[in-house]
N, CA, C and O atoms as CSV, one atom per row, in Angstrom:
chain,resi,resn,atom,element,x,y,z
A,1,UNK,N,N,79.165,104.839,149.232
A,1,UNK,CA,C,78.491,105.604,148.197
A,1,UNK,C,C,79.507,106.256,147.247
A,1,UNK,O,O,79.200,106.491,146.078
A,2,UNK,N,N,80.509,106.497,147.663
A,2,UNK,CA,C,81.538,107.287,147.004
A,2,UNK,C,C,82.205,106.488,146.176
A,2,UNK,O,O,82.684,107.050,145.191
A,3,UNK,N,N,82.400,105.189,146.297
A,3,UNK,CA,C,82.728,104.201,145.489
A,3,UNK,C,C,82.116,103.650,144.592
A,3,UNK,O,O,82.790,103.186,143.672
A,4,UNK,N,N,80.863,103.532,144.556
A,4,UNK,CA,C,79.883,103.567,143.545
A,4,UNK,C,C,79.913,104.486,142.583
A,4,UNK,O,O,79.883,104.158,141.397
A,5,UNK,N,N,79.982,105.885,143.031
A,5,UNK,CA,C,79.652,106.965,142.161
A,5,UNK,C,C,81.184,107.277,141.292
A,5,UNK,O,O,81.150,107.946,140.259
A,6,UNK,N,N,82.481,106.729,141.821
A,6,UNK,CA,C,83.388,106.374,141.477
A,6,UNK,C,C,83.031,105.824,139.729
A,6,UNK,O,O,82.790,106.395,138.665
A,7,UNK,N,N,83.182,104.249,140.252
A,7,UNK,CA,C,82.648,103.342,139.505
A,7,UNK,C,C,81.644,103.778,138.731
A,7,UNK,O,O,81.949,103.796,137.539
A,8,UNK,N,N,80.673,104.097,138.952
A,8,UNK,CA,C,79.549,104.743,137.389
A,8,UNK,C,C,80.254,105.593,136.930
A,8,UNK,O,O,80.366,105.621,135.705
A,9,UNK,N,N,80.938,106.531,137.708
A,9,UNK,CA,C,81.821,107.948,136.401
A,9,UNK,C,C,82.894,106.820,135.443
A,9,UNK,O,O,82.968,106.869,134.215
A,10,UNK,N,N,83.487,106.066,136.112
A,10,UNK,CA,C,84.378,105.731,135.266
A,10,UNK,C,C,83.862,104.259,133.807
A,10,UNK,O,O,84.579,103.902,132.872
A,11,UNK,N,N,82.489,103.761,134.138
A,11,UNK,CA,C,81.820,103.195,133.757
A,11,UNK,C,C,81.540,104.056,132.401
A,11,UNK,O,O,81.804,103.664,131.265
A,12,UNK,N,N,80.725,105.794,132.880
A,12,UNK,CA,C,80.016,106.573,131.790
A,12,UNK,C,C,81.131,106.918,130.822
A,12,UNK,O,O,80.721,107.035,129.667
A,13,UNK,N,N,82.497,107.122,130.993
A,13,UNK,CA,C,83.069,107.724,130.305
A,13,UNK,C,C,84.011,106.719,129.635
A,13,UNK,O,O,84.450,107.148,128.568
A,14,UNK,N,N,84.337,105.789,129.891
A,14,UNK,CA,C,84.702,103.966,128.913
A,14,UNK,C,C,83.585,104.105,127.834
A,14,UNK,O,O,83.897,104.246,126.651
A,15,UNK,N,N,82.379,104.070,128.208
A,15,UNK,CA,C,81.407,103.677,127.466
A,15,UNK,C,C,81.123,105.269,126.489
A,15,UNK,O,O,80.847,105.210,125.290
A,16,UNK,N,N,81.214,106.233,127.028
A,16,UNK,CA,C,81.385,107.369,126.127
A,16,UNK,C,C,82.886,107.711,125.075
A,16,UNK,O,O,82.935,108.295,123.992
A,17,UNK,N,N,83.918,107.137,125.834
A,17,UNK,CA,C,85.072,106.586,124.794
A,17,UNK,C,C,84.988,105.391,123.824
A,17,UNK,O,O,85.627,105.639,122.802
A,18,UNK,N,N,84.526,104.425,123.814
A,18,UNK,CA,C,84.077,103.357,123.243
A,18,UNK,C,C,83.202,103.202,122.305
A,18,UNK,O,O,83.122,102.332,121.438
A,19,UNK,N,N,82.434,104.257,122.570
A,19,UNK,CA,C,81.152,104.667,121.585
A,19,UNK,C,C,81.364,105.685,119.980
A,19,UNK,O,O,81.012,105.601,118.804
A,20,UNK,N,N,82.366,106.863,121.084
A,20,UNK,CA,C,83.339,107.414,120.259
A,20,UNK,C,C,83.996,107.404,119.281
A,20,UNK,O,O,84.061,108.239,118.379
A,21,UNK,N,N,84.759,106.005,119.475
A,21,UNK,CA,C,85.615,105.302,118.574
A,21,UNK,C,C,84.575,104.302,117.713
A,21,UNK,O,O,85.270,104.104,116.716
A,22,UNK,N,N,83.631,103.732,117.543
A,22,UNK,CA,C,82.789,103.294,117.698
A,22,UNK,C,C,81.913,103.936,115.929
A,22,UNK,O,O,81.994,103.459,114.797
A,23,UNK,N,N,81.291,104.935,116.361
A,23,UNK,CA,C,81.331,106.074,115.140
A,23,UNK,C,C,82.089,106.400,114.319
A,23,UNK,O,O,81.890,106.287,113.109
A,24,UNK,N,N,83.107,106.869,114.854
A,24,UNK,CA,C,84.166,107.324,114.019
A,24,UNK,C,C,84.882,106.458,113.268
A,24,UNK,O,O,85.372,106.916,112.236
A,25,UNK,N,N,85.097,105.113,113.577
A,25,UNK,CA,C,85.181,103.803,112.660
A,25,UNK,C,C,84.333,103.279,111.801
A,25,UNK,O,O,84.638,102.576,110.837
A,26,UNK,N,N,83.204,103.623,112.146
A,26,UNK,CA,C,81.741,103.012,111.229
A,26,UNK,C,C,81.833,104.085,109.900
A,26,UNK,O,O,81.569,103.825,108.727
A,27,UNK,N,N,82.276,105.317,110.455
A,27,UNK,CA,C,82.194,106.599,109.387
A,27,UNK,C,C,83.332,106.381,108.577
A,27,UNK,O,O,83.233,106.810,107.427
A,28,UNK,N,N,84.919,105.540,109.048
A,28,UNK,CA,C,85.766,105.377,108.102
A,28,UNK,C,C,85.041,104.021,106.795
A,28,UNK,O,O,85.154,104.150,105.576
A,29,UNK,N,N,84.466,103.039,107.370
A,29,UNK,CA,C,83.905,102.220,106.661
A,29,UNK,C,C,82.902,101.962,105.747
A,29,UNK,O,O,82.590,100.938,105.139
A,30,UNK,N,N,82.386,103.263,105.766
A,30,UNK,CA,C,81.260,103.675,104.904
A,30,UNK,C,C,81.371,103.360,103.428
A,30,UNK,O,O,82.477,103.451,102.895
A,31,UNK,N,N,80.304,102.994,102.723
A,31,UNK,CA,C,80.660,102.289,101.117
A,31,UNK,C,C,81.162,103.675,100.268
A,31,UNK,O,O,81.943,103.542,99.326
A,32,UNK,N,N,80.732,104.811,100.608
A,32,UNK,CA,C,81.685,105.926,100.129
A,32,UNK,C,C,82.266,106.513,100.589
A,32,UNK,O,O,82.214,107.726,100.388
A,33,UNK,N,N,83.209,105.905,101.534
A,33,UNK,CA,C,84.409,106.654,101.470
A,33,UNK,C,C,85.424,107.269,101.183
A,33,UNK,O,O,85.910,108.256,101.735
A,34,UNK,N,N,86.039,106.245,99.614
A,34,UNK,CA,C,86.495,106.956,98.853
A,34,UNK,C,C,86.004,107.761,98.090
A,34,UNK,O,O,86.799,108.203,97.260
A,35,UNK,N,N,85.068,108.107,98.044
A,35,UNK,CA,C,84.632,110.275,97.800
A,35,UNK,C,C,85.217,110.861,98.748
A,35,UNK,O,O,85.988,111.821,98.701
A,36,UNK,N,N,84.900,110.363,99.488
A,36,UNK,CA,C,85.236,111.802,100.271
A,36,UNK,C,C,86.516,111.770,100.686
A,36,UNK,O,O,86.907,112.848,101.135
A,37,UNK,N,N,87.295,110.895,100.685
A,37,UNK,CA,C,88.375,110.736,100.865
A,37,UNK,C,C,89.553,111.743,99.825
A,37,UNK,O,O,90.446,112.539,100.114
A,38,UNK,N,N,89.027,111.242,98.591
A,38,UNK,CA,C,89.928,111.949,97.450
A,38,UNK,C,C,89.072,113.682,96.989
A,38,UNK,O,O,89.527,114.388,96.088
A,39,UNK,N,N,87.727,114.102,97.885
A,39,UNK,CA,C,87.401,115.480,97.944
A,39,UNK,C,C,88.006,116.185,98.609
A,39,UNK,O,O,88.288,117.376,98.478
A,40,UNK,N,N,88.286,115.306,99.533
A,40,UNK,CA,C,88.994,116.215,100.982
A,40,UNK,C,C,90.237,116.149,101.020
A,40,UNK,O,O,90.832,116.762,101.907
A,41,UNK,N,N,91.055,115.263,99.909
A,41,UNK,CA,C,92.786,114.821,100.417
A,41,UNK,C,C,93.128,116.863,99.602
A,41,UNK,O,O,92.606,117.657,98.821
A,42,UNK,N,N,93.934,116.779,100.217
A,42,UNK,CA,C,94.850,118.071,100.815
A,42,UNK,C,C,95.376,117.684,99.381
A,42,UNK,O,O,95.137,116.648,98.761
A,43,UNK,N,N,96.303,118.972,98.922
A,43,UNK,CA,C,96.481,119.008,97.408
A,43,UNK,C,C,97.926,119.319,97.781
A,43,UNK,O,O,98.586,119.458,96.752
A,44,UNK,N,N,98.672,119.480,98.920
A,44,UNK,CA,C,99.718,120.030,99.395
A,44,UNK,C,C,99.582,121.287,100.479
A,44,UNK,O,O,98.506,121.797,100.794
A,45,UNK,N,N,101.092,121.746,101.066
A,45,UNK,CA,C,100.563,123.267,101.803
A,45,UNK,C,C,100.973,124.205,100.648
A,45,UNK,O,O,101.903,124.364,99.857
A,46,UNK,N,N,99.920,124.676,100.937
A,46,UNK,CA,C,99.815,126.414,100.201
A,46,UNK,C,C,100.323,127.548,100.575
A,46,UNK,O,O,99.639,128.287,101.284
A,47,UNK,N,N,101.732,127.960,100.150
A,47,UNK,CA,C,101.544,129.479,101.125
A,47,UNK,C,C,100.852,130.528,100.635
A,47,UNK,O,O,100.907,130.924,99.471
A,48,UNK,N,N,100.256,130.944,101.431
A,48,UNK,CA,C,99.672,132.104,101.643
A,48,UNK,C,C,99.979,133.086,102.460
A,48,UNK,O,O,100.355,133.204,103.626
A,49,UNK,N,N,99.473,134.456,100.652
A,49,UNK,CA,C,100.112,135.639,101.052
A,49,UNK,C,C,99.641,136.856,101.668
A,49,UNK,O,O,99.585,137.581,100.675
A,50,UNK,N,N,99.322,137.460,102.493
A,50,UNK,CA,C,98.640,138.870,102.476
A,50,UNK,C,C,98.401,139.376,101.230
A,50,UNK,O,O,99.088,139.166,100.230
A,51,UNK,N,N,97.294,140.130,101.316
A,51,UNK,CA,C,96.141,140.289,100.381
A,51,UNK,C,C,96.679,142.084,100.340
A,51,UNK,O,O,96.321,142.834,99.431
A,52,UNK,N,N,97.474,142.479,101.362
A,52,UNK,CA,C,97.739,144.429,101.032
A,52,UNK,C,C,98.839,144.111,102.034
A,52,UNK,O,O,98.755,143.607,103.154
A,53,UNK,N,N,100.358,144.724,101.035
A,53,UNK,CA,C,101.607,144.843,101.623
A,53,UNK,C,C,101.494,145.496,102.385
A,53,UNK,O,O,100.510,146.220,102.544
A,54,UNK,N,N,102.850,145.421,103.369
A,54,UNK,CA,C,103.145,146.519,104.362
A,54,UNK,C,C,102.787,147.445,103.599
A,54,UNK,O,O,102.392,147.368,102.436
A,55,UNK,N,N,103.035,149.046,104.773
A,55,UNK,CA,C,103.644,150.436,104.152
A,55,UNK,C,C,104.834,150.625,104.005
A,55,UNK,O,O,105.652,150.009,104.687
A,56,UNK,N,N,105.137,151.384,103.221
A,56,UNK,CA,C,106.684,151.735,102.738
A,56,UNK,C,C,107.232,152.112,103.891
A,56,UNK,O,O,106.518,152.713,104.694
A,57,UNK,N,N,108.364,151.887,104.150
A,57,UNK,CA,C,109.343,152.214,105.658
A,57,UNK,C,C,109.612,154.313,105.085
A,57,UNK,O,O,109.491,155.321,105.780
A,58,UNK,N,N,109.920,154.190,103.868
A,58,UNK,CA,C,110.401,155.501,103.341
A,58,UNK,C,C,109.099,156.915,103.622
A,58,UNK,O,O,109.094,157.884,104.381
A,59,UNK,N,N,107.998,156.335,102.464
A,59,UNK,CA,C,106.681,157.307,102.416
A,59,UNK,C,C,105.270,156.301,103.321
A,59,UNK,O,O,104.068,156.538,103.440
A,60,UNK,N,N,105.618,155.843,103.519
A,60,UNK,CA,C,103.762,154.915,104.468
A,60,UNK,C,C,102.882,155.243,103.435
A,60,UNK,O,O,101.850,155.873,103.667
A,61,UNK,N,N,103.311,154.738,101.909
A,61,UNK,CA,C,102.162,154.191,100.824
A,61,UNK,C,C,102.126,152.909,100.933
A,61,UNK,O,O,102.825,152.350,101.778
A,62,UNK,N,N,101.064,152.012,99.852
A,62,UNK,CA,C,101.410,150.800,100.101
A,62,UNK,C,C,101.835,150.398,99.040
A,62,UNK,O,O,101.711,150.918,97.931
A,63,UNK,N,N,102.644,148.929,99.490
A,63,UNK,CA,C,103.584,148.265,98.759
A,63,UNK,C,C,102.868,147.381,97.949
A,63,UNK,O,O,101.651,147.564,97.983
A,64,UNK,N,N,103.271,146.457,97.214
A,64,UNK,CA,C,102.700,145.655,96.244
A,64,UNK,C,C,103.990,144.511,95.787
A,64,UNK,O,O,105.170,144.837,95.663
A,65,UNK,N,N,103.476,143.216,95.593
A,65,UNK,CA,C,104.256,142.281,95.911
A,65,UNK,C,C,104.551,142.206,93.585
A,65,UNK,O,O,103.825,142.451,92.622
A,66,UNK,N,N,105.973,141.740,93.769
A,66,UNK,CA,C,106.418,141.737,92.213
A,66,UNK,C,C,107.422,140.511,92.553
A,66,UNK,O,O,108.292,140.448,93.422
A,67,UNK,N,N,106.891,139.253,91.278
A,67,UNK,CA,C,107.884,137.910,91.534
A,67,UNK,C,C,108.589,138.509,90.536
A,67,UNK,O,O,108.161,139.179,89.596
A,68,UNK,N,N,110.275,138.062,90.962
A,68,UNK,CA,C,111.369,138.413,90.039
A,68,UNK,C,C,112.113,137.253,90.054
A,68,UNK,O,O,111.842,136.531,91.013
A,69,UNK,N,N,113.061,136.789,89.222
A,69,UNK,CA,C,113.925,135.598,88.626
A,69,UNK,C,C,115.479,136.496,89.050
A,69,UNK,O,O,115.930,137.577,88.672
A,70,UNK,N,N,116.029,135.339,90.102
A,70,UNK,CA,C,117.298,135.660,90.437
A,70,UNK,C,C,118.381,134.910,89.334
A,70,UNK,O,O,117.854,134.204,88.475
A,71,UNK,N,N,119.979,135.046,89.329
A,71,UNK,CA,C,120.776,135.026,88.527
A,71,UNK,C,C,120.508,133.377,88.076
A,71,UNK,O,O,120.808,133.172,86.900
A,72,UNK,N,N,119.988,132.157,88.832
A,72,UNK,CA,C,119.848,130.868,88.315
A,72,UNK,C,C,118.035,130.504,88.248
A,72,UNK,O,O,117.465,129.419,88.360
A,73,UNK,N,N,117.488,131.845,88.029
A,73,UNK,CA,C,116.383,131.871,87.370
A,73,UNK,C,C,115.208,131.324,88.857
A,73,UNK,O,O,114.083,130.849,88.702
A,74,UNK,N,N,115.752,131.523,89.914
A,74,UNK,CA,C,115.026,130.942,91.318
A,74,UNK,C,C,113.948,132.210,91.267
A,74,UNK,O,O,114.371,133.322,90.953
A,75,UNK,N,N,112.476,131.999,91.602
A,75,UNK,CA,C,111.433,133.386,91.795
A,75,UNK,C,C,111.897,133.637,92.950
A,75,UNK,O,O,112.453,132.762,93.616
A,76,UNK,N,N,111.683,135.345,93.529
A,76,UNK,CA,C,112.074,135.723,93.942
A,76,UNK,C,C,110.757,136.866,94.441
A,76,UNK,O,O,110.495,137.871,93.779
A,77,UNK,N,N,110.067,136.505,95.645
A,77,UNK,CA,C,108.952,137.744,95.563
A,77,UNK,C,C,109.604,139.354,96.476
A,77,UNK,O,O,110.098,139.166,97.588
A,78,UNK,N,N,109.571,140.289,96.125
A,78,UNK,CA,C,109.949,141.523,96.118
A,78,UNK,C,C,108.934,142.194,96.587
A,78,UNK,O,O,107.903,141.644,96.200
A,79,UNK,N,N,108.620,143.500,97.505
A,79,UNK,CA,C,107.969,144.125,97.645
A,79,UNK,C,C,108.182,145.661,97.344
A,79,UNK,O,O,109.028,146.271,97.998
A,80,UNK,N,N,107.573,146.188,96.548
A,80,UNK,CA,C,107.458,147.690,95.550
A,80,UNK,C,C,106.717,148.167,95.806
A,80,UNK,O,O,105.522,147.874,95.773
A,81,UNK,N,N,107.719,149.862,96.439
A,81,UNK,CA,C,106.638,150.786,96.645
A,81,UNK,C,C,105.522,151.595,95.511
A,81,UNK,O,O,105.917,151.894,94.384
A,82,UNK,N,N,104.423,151.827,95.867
A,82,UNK,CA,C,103.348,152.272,94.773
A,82,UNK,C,C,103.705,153.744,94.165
A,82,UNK,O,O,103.296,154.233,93.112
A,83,UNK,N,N,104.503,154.256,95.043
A,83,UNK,CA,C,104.764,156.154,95.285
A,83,UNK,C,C,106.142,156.264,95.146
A,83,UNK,O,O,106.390,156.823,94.078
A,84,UNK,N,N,107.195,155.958,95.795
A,84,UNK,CA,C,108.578,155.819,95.283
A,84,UNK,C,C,109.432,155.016,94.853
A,84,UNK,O,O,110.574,155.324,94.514
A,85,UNK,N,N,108.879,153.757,94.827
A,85,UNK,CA,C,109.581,152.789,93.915
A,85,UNK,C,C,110.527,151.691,94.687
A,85,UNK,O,O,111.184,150.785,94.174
A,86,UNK,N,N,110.383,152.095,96.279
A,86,UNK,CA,C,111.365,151.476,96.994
A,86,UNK,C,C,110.979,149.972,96.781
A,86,UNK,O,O,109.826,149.565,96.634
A,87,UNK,N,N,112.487,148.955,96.788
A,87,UNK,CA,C,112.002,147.654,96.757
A,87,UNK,C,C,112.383,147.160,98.125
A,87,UNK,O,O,113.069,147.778,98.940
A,88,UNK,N,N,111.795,145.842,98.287
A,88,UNK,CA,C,112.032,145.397,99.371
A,88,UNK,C,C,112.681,143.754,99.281
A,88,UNK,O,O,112.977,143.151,100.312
């Protein structure tokens, strides 16, 4: 009996892998795929920034982010305090 029940588990889950793949191939082949293909292609990574700077290490106001141009013109993001001016 134990060999049987063996055999059907490994039976259900071939056939639940198989099926799997199965879908998920039928869904790449779809006559519109390219929609959704070029809706969904990734545009690059994005960094992303916090939305409210730290607090100032000096006064615990908050900071605020300022892009600045270094000596070969590279941006440069900076963080400025709101209350004393500290940069970061």
């Amino acid at each position: 009996m134990k060999k049987t029940n063996r055999l059907a588990s490994l039976f259900l889950a071939l056939l639940l892998a198989f099926s799997l793949m199965a879908v998920t191939a039928s869904a790449c082949d779809s006559k519109d795929s390219h929609v959704h293909t070029e809706a969904c292609e990734d545009e690059g990574i994005m960094p992303l920034y916090p939305m409210k700077g730290p607090p100032c290490p000096y006064c615990g106001y908050e900071m605020y982010d300022v892009w600045t141009e270094d000596a070969f013109k590279n941006p440069i993001l900076a963080r400025v305090c709101s209350r004393c001016s500290f940069r970061m």
